[in-house]
C-alpha positions as CSV (number, residue, x, y, z in Angstrom):
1,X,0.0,0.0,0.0
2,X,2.9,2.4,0.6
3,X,4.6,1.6,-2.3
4,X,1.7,2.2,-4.2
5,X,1.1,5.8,-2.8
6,X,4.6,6.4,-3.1
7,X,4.5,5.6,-7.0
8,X,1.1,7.6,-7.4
9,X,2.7,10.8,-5.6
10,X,5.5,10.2,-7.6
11,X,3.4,10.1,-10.9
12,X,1.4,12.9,-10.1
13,X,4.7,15.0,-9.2
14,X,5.8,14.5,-12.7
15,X,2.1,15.5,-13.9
16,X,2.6,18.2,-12.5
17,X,5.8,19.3,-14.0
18,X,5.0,18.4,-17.4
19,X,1.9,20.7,-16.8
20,X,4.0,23.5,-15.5
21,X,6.1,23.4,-18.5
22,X,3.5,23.1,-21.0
23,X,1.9,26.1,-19.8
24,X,5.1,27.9,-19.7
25,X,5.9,26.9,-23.3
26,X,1.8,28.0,-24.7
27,X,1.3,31.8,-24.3
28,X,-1.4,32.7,-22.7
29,X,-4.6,34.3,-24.7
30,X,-3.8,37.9,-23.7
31,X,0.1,38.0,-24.2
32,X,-1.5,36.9,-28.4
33,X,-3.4,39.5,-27.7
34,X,-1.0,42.2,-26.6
35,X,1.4,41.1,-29.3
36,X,-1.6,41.9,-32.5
37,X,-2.4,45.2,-30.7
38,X,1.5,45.6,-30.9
39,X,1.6,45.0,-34.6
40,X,-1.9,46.8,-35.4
41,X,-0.3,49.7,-33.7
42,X,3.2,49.5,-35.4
43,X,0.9,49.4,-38.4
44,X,-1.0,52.6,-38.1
45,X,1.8,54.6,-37.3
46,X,3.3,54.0,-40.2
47,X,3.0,57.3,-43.1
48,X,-0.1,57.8,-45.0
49,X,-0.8,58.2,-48.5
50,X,-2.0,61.5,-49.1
51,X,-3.0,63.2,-52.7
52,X,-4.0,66.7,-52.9
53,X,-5.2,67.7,-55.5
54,X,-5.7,71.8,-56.8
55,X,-7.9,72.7,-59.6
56,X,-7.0,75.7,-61.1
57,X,-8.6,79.0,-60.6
58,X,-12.3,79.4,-59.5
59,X,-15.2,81.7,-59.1
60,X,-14.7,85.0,-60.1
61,X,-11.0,83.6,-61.1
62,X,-11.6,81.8,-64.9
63,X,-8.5,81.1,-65.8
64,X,-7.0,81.7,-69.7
65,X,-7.0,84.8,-71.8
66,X,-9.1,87.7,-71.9
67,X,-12.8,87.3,-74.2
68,X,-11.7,83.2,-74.1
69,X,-14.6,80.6,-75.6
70,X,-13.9,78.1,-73.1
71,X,-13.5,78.8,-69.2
72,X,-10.5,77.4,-67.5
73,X,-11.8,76.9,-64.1
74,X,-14.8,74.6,-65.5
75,X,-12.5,72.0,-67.0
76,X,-10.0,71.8,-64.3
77,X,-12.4,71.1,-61.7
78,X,-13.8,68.5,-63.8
79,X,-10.7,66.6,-64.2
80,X,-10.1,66.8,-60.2
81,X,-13.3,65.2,-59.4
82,X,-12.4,62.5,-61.9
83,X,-9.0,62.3,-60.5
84,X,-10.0,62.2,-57.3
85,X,-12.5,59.0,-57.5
86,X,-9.9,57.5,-59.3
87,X,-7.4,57.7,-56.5
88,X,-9.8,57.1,-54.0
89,X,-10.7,53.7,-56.1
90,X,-7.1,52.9,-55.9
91,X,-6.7,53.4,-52.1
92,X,-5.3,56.7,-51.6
93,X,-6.8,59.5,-49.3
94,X,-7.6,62.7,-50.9
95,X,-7.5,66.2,-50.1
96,X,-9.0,68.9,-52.1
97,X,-8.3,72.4,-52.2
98,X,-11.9,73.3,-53.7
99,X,-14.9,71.1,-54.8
100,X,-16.9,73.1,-56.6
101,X,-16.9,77.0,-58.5
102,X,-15.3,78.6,-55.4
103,X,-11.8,81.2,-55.9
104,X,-9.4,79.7,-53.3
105,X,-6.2,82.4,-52.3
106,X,-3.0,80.7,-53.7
107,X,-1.5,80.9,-50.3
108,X,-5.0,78.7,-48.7
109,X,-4.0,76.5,-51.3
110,X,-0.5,75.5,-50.4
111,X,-1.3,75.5,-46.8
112,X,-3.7,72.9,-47.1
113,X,-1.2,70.9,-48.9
114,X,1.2,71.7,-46.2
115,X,-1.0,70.4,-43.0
116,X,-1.2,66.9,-44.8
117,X,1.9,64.7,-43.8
118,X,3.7,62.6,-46.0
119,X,1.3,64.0,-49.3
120,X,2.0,64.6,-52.7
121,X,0.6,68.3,-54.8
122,X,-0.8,67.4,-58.0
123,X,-2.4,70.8,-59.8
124,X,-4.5,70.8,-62.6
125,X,-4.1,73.6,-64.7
126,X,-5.3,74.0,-68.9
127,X,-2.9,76.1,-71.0
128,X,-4.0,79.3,-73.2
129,X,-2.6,81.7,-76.3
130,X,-3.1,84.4,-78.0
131,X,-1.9,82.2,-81.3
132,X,-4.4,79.7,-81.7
133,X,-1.5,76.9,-83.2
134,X,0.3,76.8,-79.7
135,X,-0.8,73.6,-78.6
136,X,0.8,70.7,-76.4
137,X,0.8,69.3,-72.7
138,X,3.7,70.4,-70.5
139,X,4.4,69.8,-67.0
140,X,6.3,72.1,-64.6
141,X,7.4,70.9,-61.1
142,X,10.3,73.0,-58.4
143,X,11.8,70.8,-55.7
144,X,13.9,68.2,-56.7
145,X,12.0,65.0,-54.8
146,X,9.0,66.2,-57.4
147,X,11.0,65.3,-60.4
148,X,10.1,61.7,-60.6
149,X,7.0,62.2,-60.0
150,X,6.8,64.8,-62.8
151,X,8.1,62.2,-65.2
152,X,5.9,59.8,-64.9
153,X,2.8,61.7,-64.9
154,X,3.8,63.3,-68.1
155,X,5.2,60.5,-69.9
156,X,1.8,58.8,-69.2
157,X,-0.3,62.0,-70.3
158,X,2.0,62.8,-73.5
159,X,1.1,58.8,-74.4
160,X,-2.5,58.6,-73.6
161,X,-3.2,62.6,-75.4
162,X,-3.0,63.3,-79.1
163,X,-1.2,66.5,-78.3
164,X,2.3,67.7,-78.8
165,X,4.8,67.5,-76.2
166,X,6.2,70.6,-74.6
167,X,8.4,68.9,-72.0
168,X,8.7,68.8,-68.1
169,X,9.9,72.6,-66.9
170,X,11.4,73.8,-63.6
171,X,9.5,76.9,-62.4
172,X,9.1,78.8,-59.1
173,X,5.1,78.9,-59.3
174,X,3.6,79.8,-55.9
175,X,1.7,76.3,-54.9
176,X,5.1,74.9,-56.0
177,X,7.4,76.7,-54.2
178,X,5.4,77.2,-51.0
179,X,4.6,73.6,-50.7
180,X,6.5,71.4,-48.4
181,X,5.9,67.6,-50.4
182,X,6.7,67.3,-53.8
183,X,4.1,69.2,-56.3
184,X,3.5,68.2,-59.9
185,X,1.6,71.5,-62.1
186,X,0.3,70.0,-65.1
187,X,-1.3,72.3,-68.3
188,X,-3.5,69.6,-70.0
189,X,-3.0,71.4,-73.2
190,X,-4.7,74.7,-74.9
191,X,-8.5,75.9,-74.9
192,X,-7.3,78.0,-77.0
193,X,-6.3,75.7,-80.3
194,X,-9.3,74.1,-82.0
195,X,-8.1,70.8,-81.9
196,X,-7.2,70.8,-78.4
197,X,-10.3,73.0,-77.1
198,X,-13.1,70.9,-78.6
199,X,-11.2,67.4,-76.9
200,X,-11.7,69.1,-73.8
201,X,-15.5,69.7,-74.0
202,X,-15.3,66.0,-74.8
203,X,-16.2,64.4,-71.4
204,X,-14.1,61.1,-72.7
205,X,-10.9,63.2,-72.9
206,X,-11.0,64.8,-69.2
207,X,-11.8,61.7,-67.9
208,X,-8.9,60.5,-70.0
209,X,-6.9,63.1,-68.7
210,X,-7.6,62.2,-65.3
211,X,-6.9,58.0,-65.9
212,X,-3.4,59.0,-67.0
213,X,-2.7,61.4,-64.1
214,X,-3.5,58.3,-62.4
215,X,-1.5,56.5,-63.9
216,X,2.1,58.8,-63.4
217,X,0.5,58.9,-59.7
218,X,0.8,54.8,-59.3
219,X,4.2,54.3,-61.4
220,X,2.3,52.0,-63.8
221,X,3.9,51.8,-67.3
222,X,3.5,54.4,-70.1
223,X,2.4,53.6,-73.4
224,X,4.4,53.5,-76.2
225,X,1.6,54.2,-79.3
226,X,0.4,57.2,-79.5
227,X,-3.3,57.6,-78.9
228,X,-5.0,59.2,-82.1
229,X,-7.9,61.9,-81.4
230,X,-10.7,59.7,-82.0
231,X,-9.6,57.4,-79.7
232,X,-8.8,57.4,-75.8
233,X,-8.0,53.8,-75.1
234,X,-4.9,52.6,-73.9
235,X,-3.4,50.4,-76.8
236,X,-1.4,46.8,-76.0
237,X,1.9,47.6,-76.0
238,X,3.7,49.4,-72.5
239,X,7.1,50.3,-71.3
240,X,7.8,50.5,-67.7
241,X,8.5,53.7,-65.9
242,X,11.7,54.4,-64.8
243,X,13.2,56.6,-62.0
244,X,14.5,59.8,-62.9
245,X,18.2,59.1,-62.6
246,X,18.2,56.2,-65.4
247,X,15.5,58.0,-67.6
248,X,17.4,59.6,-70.6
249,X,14.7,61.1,-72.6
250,X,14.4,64.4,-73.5
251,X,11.0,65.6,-72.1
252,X,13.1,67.5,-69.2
253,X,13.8,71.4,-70.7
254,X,16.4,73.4,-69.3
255,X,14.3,76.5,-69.2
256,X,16.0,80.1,-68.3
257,X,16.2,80.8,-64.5
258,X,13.9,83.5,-63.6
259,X,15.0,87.1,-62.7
260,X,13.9,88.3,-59.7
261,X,11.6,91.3,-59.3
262,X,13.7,93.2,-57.2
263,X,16.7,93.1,-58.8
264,X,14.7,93.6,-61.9
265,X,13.5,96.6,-60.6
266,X,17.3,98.0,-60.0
267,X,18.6,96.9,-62.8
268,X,15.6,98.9,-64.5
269,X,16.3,102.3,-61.9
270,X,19.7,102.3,-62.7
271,X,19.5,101.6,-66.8
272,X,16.7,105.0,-66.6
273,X,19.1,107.0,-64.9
274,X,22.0,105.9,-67.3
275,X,19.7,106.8,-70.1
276,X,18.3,109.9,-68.6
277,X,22.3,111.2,-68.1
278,X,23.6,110.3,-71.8
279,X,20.5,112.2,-72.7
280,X,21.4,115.4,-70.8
281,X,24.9,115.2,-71.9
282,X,23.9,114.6,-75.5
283,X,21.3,118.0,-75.3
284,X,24.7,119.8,-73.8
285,X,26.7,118.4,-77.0
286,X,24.5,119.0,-79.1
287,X,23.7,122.9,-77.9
288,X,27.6,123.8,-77.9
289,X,28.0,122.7,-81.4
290,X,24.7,124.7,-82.8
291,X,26.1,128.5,-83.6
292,X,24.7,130.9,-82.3
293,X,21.6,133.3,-83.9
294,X,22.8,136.0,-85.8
295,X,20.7,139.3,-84.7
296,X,18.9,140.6,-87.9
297,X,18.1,143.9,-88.2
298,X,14.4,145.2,-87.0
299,X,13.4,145.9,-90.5
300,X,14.2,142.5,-91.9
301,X,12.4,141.0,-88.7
302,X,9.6,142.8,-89.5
């Protein structure tokens, strides 16, 4: 009987253990817990991706040329919505700087880009002319990270439009300077050409327009064909998009620096006054050279 308690304590000494051990080996339900809201966490502090997008002009603001057929503030705002639901579809958060036919200060406008961490500036601009033959898409960007970004939405939009090319242009605009993430301005081409004016009336173009955007906006691949006016589809064939320090096209345009206004205004002081002196000195030359008038007698006066 002794020996038989003896080998049951001993048996339930080593149940004991192996118990002990097992539960030292499982975790228990709440450290699995802990260690998710540790990852979920870890997870949503991680950066955002944030689109603002700016349509040009608005309200009492229309955009283009004086006595111009087709208002520049309708059609950017129209290719920001579309851009907008496109991103959204993709899984991006967006930011506008105006939804509907309002004039927004340019300085509004880069501060609300500013208060968004971690976004990207993407303005929507259309291009005008007193010649009606200018035509073309260009795209102008200003800080350096914005380049890439610059490239591959206008590689995308020069593919997907039927218009000419006018290259990628570095430019101090306001919403580009003043902005703290990178910022793409694009001009979707003239509403003042024919050709290009009546595609934009077209809702299939702007919303065209606005898949390409996209497009430069994800990094997908630009097309290689043309797309011809009657036509706004992608064709087959793609080439992947690049990063700007193995791209070697030629869409980048080294484009004169810009002067600035108040050294422009010296310059233009002192070149008056330099103009205004060789003036009076030329009077003084010129007024010791002429001899003087002979008096004349009265009678042949009279």
């Amino acid at each position: 009987m002794r020996q038989r308690f003896s080998h049951c304590g001993s048996v339930s000494g080593w149940l004991s253990i192996a118990g002990l051990a097992c539960a030292l080996a499982s975790p228990s339900p709440s450290s699995g817990a802990q260690s998710k809201t540790r990852e979920a966490s870890a997870q949503g502090t991680g950066p955002s991706t944030v689109v603002v997008i700016d349509a040009g002009h608005g309200g009492f603001d229309r955009g283009g040329i004086p006595r111009q057929r087709i208002a520049e503030k309708t059609m950017t705002l129209d290719v920001a919505l579309r851009l907008r639901k496109k991103l959204l579809d993709a899984g991006y958060r967006v930011v506008m700087t105006r939804d509907s036919d309002v004039f927004v200060p340019l300085p509004g406008r880069a501060a609300i880009a500013n208060s968004n961490h971690n976004a990207i500036f993407i303005c929507i601009h259309f291009n005008s002319a007193t010649r009606a033959e200018a035509n073309g898409i260009e795209t102008y960007y200003y800080r350096r990270d914005a380049m890439a970004l610059a490239a591959n939405i206008h590689r995308n939009l020069i593919a997907g439009a039927p218009s000419e090319n006018r290259g990628i242009r570095r430019r101090g605009y306001y919403v580009l300077r003043k902005t703290t993430t990178p910022a793409v301005l694009v001009e979707c081409g003239f509403l003042t050409n024919p050709a290009e004016g009546q595609l934009a009336l077209t809702s299939a173009y702007r919303d065209k327009l606005a898949e390409e955007i996209t497009r430069g906006i994800l990094g997908k691949p630009a097309l290689v064909a043309r797309a011809p006016a009657s036509h706004y589809y992608p064709p087959a064939t793609e080439v992947e998009a690049q990063p700007f320090n193995s791209y070697v096209g030629t869409d980048f345009i080294k484009a004169p620096p810009e002067r600035s206004a108040a050294r422009h205004r010296k310059r233009s002081k002192a070149a008056r006054s330099k103009k205004s002196s060789h003036r009076t000195a030329q009077r003084s030359k010129d007024s010791s050279r002429t001899p003087a008038k002979k008096s004349m007698p009265q009678s042949a006066e009279d």
